[in-house]
C-alpha positions in Angstrom: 0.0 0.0 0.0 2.9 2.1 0.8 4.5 1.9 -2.6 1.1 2.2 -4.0 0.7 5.8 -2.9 4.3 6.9 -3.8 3.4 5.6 -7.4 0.3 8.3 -7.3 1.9 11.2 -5.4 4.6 10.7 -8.3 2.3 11.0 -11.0 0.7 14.7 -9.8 4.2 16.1 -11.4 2.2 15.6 -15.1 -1.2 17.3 -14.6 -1.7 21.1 -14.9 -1.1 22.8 -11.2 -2.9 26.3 -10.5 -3.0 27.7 -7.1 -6.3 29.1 -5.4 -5.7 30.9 -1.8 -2.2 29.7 -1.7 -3.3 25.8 -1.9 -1.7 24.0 -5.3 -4.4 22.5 -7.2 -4.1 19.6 -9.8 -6.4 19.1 -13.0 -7.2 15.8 -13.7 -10.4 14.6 -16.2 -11.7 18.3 -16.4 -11.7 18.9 -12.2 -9.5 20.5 -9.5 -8.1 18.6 -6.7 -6.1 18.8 -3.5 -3.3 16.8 -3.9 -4.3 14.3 -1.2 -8.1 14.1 -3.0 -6.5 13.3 -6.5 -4.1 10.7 -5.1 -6.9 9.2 -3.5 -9.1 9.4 -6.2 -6.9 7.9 -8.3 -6.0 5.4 -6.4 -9.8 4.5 -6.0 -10.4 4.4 -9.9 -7.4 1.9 -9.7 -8.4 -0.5 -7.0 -11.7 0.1 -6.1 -14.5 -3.1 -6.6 -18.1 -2.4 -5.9 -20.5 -5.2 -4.7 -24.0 -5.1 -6.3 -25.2 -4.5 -2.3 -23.0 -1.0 -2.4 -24.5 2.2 -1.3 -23.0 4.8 -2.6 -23.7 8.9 -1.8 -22.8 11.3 -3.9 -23.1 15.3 -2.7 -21.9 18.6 -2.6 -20.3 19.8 0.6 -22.9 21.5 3.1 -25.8 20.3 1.4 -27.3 17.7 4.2 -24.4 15.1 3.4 -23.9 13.7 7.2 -27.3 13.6 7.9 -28.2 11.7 4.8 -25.1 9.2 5.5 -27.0 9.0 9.1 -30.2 8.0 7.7 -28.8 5.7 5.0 -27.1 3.7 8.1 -29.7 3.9 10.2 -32.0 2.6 7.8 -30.0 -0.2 6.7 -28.9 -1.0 10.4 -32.4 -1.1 11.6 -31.9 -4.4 13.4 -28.8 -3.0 15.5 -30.5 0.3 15.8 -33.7 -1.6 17.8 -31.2 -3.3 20.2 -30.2 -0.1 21.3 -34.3 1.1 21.6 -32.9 1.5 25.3 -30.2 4.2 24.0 -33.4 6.7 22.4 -34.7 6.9 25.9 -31.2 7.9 27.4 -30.6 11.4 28.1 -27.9 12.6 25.6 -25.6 13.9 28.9 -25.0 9.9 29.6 -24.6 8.7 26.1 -20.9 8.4 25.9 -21.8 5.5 28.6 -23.8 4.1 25.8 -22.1 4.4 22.5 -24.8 5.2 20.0 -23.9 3.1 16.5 -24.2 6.7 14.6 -21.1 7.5 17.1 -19.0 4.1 16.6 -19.7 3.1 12.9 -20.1 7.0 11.2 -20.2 6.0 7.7 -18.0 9.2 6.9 -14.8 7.7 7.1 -15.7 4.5 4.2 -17.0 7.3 1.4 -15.2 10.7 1.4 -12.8 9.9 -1.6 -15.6 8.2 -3.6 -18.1 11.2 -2.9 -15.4 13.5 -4.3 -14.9 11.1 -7.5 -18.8 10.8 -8.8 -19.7 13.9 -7.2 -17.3 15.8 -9.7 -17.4 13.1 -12.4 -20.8 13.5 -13.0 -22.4 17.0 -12.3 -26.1 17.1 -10.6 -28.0 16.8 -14.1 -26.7 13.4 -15.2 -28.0 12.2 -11.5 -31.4 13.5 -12.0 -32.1 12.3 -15.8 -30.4 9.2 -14.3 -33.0 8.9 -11.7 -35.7 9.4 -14.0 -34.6 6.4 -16.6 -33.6 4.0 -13.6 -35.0 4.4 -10.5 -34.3 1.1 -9.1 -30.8 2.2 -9.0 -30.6 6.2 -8.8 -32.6 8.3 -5.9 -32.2 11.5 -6.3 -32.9 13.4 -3.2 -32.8 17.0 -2.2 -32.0 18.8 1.2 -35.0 20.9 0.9 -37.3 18.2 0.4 -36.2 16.3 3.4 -36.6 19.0 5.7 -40.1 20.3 4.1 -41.6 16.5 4.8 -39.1 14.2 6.3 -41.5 11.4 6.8 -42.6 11.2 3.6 -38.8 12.0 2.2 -37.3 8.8 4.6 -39.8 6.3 3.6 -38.9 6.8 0.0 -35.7 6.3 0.9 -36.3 3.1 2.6 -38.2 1.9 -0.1 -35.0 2.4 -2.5 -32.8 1.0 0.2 -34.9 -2.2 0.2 -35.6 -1.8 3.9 -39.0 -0.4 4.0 -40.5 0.4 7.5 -43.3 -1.7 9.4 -44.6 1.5 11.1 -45.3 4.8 11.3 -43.0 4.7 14.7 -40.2 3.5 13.3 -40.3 6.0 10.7 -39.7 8.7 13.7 -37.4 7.1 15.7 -34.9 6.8 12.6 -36.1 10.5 12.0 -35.3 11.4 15.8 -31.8 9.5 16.0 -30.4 11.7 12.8 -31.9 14.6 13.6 -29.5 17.2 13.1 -29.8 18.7 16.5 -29.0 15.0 18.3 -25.8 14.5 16.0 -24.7 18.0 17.2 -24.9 16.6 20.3 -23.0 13.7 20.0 -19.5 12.6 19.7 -18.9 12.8 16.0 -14.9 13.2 15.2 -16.2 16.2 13.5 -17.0 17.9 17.0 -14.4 17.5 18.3 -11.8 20.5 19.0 -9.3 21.1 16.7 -9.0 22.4 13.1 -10.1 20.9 10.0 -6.6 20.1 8.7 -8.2 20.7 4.7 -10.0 24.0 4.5 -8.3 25.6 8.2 -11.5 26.0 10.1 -12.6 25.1 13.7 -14.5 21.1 13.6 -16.7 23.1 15.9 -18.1 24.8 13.3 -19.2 21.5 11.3 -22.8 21.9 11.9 -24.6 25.0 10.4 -27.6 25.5 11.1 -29.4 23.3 8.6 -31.8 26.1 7.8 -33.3 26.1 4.6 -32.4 29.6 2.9 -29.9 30.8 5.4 -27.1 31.2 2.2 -29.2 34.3 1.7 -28.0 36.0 5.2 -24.0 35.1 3.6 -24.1 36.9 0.0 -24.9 39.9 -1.1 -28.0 40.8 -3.4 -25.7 40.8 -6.4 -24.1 37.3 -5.3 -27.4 35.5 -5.0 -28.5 37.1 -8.3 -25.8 35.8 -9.8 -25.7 32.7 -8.5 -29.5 32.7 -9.8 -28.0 33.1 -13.4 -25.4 30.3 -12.2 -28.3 27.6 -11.9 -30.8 28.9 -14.3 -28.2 27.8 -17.1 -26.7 24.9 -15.6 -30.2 23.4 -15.0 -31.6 24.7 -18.5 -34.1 22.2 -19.6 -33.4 19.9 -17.5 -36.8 19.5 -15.7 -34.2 20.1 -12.3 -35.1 23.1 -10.1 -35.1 23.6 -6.7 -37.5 25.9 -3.8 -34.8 27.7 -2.1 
């Protein structure tokens, strides 16, 4: 494995290198990376199998991506998550007595390097015509919608996870356990002090506020316009649009 990684780090040398905010940047198959993401990456197109049972999640940063990974394991965890019924009734002060399976098995760690490879590889608009001709294999799901109905949002998701629920109660306790306020609360690497050793920032400030439309209170009037313009022609005809 070791030499495996010295093979990609020496490879960056032959791709185009730019620098944004004093960070070199390499282009590889029409994208920018970090040099860790690319060697990653690369390494993933290289050795990576996947198993007709894989999940995989595909987002842009700050749009909902922990808690989806959250309710994508919970889901598919049920059975462990109803051993631990016990653990919903314990008040969040004890539950490092308790370790919560969200806490132990975050699925965070197993997908970052994939997320960046289809995420980029494939911008939004190939997901959603892809959802439309296969559905079966493709969900396409937005932040917006999960937090306008997340009932109705997380038993579609079930259903394309082949683990539908039984009731309406275990609908909400999968809802309760990755709410974004309980994973705030609990002992996610990502809370943890310290800085966030790829963009500089304190892991404290992980967790927005999972507002829908709070970008608005961060750019100016001219900024949102023309980030307006931004998605009006990126999403032309596509059928794709979004209530933000």
């Amino acid at each position: 494995m070791a030499d495996s990684s010295e093979f990609f780090k020496s490879m960056l040398a032959q791709f185009p290198m730019e620098s944004f905010w004093d960070i070199p940047l390499y282009q590889w198959e029409g994208f920018w990376y970090r040099s860790y993401h690319l060697q990653a990456t690369m390494a993933l197109r290289s050795h990576f199998s996947s198993r007709d049972d894989d999940i995989i999640l595909a987002s842009s940063m700050k749009t909902g991506t922990t808690w989806l990974k959250a309710l994508c394991f919970s889901i598919v965890n049920s059975a462990v998550d109803a051993d631990n019924e016990t653990l919903a009734k314990t008040n969040e002060d004890d539950h490092h007595h308790h370790p919560d399976p969200l806490v132990e098995n975050h699925p965070a760690v197993y997908v970052q390097t994939l997320e960046v490879q289809v995420f980029t590889a494939n911008p939004p608009p190939d997901y959603w015509n892809q959802s439309l001709k296969a559905p079966d294999k493709v969900m396409f799901l937005k932040y917006e919608d999960l937090k306008r109905d997340p009932i109705e949002e997380v038993k579609k998701l079930a259903l394309f996870l082949e683990k539908p629920f039984g009731n309406e109660k275990e609908v909400e306790d999968v809802i309760w356990r990755c709410s974004l306020e309980r994973l705030k609360n609990l002992e996610l690497e990502v809370n943890k002090n310290g800085v966030d050793p790829w963009f500089g920032m304190q892991n404290s400030a992980f967790f927005r506020t999972g507002i829908v439309g709070d970008w608005k209170n961060l750019l100016s009037d001219e900024m949102s316009e023309r980030l307006d313009q931004i998605t009006e022609q990126k999403f032309k005809e596509s059928g794709l649009c979004f209530q933000i």
